[in-house]
C-alpha positions in Angstrom: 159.2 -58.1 99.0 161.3 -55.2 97.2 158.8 -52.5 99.0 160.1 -54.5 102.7 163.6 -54.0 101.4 163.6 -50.8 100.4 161.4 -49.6 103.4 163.9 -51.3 105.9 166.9 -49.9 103.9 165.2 -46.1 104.6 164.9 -46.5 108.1 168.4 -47.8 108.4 170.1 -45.0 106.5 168.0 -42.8 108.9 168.9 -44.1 111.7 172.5 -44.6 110.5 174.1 -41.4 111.7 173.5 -42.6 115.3 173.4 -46.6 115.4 176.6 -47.3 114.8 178.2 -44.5 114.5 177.6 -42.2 117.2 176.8 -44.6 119.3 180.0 -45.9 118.7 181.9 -42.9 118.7 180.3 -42.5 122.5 181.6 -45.4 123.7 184.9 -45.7 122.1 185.7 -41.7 123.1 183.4 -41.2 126.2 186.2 -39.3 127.5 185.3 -36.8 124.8 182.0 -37.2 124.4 181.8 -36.0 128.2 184.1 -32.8 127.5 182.2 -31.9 124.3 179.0 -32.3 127.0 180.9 -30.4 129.3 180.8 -27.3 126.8 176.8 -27.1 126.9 176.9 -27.8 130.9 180.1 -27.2 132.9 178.8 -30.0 135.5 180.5 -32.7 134.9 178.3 -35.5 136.2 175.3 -34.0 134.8 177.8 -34.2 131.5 178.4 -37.4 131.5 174.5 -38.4 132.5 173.6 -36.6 129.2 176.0 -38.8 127.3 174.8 -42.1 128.8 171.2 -40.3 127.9 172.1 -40.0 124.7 173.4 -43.2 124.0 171.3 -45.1 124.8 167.9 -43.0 123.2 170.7 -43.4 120.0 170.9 -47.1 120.6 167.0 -48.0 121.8 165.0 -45.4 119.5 166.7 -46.7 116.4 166.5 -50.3 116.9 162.6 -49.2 117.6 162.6 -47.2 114.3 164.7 -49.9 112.4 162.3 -53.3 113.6 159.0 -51.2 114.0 158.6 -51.9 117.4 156.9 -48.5 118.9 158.9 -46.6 115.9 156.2 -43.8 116.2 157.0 -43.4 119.4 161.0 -43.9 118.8 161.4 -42.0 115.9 159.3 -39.0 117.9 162.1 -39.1 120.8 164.8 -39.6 118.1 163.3 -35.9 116.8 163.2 -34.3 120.0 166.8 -35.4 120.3 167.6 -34.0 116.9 166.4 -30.4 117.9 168.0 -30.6 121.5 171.3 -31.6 119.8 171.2 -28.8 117.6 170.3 -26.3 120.3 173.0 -27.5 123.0 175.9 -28.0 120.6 175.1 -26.5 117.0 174.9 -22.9 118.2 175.6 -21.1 114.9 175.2 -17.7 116.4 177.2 -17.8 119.2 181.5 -17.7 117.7 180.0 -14.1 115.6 181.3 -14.8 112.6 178.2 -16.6 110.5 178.0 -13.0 108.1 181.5 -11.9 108.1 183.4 -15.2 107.1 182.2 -17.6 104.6 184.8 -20.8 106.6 184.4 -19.3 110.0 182.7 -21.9 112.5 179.4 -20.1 112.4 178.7 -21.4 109.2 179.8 -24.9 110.1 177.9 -25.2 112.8 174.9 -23.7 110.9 175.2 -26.2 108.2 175.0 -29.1 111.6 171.8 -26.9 112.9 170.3 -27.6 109.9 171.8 -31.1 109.3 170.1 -32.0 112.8 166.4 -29.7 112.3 166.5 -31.8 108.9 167.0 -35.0 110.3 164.5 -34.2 113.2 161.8 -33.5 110.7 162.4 -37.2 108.5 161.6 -38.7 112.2 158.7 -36.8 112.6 156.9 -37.8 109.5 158.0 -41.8 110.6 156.2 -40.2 114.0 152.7 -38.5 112.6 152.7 -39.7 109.2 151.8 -37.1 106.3 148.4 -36.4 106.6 146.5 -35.0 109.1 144.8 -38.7 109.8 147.8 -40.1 110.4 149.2 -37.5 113.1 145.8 -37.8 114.9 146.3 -41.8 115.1 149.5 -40.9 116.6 148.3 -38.6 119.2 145.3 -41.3 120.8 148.2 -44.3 119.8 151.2 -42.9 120.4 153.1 -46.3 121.6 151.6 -48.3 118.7 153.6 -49.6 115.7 153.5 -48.2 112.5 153.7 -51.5 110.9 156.0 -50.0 108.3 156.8 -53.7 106.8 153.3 -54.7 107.0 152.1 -55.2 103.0 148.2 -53.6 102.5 146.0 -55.7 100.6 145.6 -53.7 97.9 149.6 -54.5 97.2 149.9 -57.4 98.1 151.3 -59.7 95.9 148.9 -63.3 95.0 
């Protein structure tokens, strides 16, 4: 029963950044989730369809992650989203200043990049596993659970 607990409490500290949070944070502020949007693409319905995108991959990929209902599947999306994020808004290299000022928003949007490439990869392995077995099942089961609270015989308590 601890192994259930501790595996649930992973997944929900992964998950975490997004459901409640940002989830939160998106509808309580959509106004500026939209205009933060609006700096990757100036359109501003195509913004604010982003937003509603990513709310509700935030919302519906961790509850999949979180209950183990296709969380291969959700936590594969949830890593796509991870690197899409970081590319759209965590673009170190664009203010100039990442080698010429330690507190200058390069690095602090680098440190995000990474934050989110990071984060992208601890969803993958939920995704394919850690051996090569494992990212095979994925690839001819890709909607099936994981069955990440599912004790194996061999510990299994009597």
């Amino acid at each position: 029963m601890l192994a259930v607990a501790v595996a649930v409490a992973i997944r929900i500290v992964l998950v975490m950044l997004f459901l409640p949070f940002s989830a939160a944070d998106k509808i309580l502020n959509f106004r500026g989730a939209v205009g933060q949007a609006r700096q990757a693409v100036a359109n501003r319905a195509l913004a604010t369809a982003l937003i509603f995108a990513g709310l509700l991959i935030e919302i519906f990929m961790s509850l999949g992650v979180v209950t183990g209902i296709a969380d291969r599947l959700c936590a594969l999306v949830l890593g796509g989203y991870c690197g899409v994020t970081a590319l759209l808004w965590k673009q170190f290299w664009k203010p100039g200043d990442f080698w010429t000022s330690n507190g200058g928003q390069g690095r602090t949007l680098f440190w995000d990049f990474l934050k989110n490439f990071s984060l992208g990869a601890g969803f993958l392995l939920i995704a394919c596993g850690t051996r090569a077995t494992s990212v095979e099942h994925f690839l001819t089961h890709p909607l099936a659970s994981s069955h990440p609270y599912r004790m194996s015989q061999e510990h299994a308590s009597p």
